[in-house]
N, C-alpha and C positions, 0 to 999 in steps of 0.2 A: 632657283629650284625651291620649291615650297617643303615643309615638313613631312605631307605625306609621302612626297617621290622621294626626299630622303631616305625614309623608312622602308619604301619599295626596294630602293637599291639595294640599298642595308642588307633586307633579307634574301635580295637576288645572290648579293657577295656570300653570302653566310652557307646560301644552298650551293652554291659555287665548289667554297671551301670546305662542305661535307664528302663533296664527289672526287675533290682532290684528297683527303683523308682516308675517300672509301679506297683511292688505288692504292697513297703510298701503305696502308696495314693490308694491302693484301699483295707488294711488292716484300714488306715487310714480313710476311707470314711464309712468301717461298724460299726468304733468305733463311729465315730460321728454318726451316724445312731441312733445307740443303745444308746446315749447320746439324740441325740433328740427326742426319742420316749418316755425315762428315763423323761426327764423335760417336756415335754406334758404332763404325766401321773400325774406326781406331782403338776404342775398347775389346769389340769385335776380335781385330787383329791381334792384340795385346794378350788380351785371353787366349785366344789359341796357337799361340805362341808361346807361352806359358805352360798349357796345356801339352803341346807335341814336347817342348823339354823336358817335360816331368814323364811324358809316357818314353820317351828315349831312355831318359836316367834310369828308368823303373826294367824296362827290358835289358840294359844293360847290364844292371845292378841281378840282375836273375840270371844271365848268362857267366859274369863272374862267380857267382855265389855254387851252378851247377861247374862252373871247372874247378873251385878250390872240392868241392864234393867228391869229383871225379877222381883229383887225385890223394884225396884222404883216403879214398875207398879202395882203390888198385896199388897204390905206393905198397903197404905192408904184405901184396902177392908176388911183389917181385923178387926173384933169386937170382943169385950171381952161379953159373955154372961157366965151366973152365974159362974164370977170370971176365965172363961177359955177363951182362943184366939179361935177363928172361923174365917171361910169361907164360912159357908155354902151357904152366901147369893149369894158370890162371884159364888159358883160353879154351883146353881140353872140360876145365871142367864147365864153362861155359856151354858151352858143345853140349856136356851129357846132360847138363839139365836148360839146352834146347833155348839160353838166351842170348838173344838178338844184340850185337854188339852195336849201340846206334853212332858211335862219336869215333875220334879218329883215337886212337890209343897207339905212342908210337915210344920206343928206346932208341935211346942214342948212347955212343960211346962216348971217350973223354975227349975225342978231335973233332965231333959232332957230325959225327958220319952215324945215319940210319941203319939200325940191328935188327931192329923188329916193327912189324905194323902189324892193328889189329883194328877192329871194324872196317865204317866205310874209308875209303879212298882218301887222303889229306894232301898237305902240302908237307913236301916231306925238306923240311925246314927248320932248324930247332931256334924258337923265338918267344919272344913273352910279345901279346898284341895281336894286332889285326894283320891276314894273311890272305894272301890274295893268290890266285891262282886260276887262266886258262881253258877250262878240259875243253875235252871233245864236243861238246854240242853246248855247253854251257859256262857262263864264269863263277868260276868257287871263291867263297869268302869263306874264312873259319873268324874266330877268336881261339886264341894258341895259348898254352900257361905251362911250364916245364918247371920242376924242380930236379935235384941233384940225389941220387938211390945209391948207396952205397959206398959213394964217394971211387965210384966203378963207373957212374955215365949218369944222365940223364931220363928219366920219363916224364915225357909231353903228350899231353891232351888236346885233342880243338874241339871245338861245336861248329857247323856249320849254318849261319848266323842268316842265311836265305830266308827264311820265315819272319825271322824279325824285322830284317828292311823290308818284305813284302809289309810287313802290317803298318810301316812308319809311313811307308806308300802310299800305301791306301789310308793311313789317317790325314797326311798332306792333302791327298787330293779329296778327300772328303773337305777338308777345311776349306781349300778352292773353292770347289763348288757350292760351297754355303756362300760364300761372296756377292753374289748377286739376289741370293733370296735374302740374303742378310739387309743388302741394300735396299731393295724393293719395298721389304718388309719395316725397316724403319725409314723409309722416303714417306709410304702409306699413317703410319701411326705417326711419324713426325707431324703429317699437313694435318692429321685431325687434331693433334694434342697443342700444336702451336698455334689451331683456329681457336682454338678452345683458350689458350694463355693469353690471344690476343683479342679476343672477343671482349673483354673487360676492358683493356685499354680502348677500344673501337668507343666500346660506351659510354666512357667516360668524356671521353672526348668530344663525342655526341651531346651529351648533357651538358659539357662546355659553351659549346656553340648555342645551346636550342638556352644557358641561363644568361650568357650576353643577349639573345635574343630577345627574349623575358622579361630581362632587365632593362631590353631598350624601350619594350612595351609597357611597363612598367611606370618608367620613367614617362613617357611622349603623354600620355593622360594629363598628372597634375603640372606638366614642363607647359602643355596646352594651355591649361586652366590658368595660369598664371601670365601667361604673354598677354595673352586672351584679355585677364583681367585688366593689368598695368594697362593697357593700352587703353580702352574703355577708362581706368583711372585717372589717364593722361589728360583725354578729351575731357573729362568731370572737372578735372581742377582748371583746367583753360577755363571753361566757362565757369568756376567758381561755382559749382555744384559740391555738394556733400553725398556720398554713395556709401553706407555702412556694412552694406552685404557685398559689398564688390572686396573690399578690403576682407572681410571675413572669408571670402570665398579664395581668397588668394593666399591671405591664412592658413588654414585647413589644405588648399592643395602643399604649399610647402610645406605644413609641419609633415605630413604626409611622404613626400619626397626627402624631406632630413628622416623621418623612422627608417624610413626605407637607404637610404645611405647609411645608418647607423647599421642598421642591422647585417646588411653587408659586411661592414666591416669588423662587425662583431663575430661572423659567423669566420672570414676568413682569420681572423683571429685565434679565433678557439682550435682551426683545422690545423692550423700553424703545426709543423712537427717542432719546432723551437719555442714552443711557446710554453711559459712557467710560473704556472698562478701562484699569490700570496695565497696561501693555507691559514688558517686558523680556525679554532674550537667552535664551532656554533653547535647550539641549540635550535634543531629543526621547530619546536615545539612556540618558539620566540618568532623566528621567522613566517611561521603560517597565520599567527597572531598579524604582525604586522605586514603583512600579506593582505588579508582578511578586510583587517582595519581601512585599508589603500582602496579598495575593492566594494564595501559595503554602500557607500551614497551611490555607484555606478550600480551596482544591482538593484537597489533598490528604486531607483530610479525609473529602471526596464521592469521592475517588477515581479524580480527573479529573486529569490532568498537563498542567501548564504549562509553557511554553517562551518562551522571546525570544532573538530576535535581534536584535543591535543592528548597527548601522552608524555609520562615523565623518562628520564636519561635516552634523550635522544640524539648526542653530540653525536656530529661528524668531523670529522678533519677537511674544509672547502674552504674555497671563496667568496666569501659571502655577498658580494655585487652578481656574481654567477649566478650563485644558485637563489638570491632575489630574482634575478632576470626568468629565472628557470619558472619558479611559481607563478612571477606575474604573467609568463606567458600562455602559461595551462591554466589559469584560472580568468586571465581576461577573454582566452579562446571558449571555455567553457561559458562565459556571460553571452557573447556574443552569438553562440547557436543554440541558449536554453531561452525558450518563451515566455511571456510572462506567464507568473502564476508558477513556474518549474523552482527546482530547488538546486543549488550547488553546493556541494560536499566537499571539505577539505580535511585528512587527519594524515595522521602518522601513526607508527608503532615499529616494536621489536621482531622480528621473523629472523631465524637460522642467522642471527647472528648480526643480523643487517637493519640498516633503517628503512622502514619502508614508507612512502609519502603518495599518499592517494585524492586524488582530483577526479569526482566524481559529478556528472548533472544529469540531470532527466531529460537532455533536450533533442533534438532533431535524428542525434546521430550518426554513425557513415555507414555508406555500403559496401560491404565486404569487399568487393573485389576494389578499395579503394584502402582498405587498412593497409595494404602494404607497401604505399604508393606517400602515406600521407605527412612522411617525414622527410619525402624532396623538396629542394628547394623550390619554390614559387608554384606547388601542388595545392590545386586545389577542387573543393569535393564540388560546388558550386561555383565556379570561375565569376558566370556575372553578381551572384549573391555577396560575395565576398569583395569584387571590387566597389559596390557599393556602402560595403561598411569597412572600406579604407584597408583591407586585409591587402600587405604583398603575400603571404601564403611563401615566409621567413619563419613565424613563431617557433612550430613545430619543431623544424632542422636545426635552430638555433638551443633549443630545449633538449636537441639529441645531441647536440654536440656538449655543449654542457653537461652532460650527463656522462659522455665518455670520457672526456677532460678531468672529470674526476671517481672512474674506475667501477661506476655503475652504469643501471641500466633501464630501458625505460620499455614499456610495455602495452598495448591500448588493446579495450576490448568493447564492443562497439556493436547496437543493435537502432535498427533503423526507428527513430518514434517513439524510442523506451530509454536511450541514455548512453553515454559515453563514459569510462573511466580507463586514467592513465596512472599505470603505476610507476613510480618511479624507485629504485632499487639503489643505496649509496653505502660503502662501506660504514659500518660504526667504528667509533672512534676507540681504540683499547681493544677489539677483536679480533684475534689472529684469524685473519682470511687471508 
């Protein structure tokens, strides 16, 4: 099998294993579903379970409160007439001024036999507690509280408590019936809010696949150039030929394919959550210099002029092999797409506390709907432009990563034919941020 049909395969397997990723996140996305509709319900439950205790305790707590009331308020009308507790005075005077006795009002004597009743109908029963009771068309419940009057007998009060288990009633089955719209309602907002938490994952995973992809593309170019060459090398030295550009040509593809391995590895590096740069004191102002200096025969060469500005107390707290990487990256990307006769711009400065380091040129520029795109990996704005001049279209993402690694930020502003500049944004060194 030759390298092309490898590569065919390759991406046969790879579209393969997107269509198996596309089902298990959206298997993935009904289980979460059904987890989040699962823990609604259970919080759901929890709460209004909660909820009905506290409304029980609360009607409870106001049922007790009107019988201790009840009998603060009747206790000092009672009389003892020949040797028995009475009301009658109480209930006459009731009577003339026309009010409705609502609760059970009852005396008992010392063997707890019933003397007197007043309002409606109770259980005539002398008890502290919940009472139960039969009638006629109906079953009665009070709540019952008796103290001792005169040390002569008994008076006992009930409420009759029908109204409140009606309302407990009907708050249970209200909570019932929320159950299914409860569920409904978070099965619905589950599936949109766990497409939405997994849609990120979906992408990532995607951009997994499509930078091995990339990367095998990537790689098959100068892996070509190079088989391609050796072999042509091989037949040159049989015949004791000398071939100068075959060699260079095989040259140039590997160094090619070692930038491109490095920077791989450099980029997984920096992504590292374990990963823990040597810090030390630099001088932004030192490094753009010797940036510059790296920089200036290659500019000038193409024909492009480089400049820097420096500014004084520019320390940061980095790594200084990093944030070299970082520069030579944005300023050799900057050579590479200004024309000749354009200009590149390098400075620094102080702003709100922070160092700010600015890569500036006048050249080609990108198109907007490409600035957001332009710090992916293996992105690029001219795919054949760029693998012409050896770009994997790493720089960029390796320069953001850098840049987060240590606590700043980087920013590009960009107009087509007029110029490019990246700012990049780094804590200063001694600056409470």
């Amino acid at each position: 099998m030759n390298f092309r049909n490898q590569v065919q395969n390759y991406q046969s397997y790879l579209t393969q294993q997107e269509r198996n990723d596309e089902l298990q996140f959206k298997t993935l996305r009904k289980k979460l579903t059904v987890s989040f509709a699962f823990v609604s319900l259970l919080i759901y439950s929890i709460t209004a379970l909660m909820a009905l205790v506290i409304f029980s305790s609360f009607l409870n707590s106001s049922i007790k409160t009107n019988l201790n009331r009840l009998l603060t308020d009747i206790g000092p009308a009672v009389k003892l007439e020949d040797g028995r507790l009475s009301l009658k005075d109480w209930s006459a005077m009731a009577g003339r001024e026309h009010l409705r006795i609502l609760h059970v009002v009852q005396l008992f004597d010392r063997q707890g036999r019933l003397t007197e009743e007043y309002g409606v109908p109770g259980v005539r029963t002398l008890s502290n507690g919940i009472l139960n009771e039969v009638g006629r068309y109906r079953r009665l419940q009070f709540r019952s509280k008796f103290i001792s009057v005169l040390n002569a007998g008994f008076l006992q009060v009930q409420i009759e408590t029908k109204q409140t288990d009606d309302a407990l009633a009907h708050f249970l089955t209200t909570i019932l019936m929320l159950v299914p719209v409860v569920a409904v309602t978070a099965a619905i907002f589950g599936y949109v809010f766990c497409g939405k938490a997994v849609a990120p994952i979906s992408q990532n995973f995607k951009l997994l696949r499509r930078f091995v992809d990339d990367a095998g593309h990537e790689l098959k170019t100068p892996v070509a150039v190079i088989s391609a060459s050796l072999e042509t090398l091989e037949r040159t030295i049989a015949e004791n030929q000398q071939s100068t550009s075959i060699i260079e040509k095989a040259s140039r593809a590997s160094q090619r394919l070692r930038n491109l391995s490095n920077g791989l590895i450099l980029l997984a590096s920096l992504e590292s959550p374990a990963l823990k740069l040597e810090l030390e004191l630099i001088d932004t102002s030192t490094l753009i210099r010797q940036v510059s200096d790296d920089f200036k025969d290659i500019a000038s060469d193409k024909g492009v002029i480089l400049k820097e500005t420096e500014s004084s107390s520019t320390l940061v707290l980095g790594n200084v092999d990093a944030l070299n990487r970082l520069l030579t990256n944005l300023v050799e990307n900057a050579i590479r797409y200004t024309p000749a006769g354009g200009t590149v711009s390098i400075s620094n400065g102080i702003r709100h506390a922070q160092v700010v380091i600015t890569v500036e040129d006048t050249g080609i520029g990108i198109p907007n709907d490409s600035l957001g795109q332009i710090f992916d990996r293996f992105y690029r704005v001219d795919p054949s432009r760029a693998r012409d001049q050896g770009a994997a279209g790493l720089g960029l993402s390796i320069a953001k990563a850098i840049v987060e690694a240590h606590s700043g930020s980087i920013i590009v502003e960009s107009k087509l034919n007029q110029g490019t500049v990246f700012v990049v944004t780094l804590p200063r060194h001694g600056s409470n941020i």
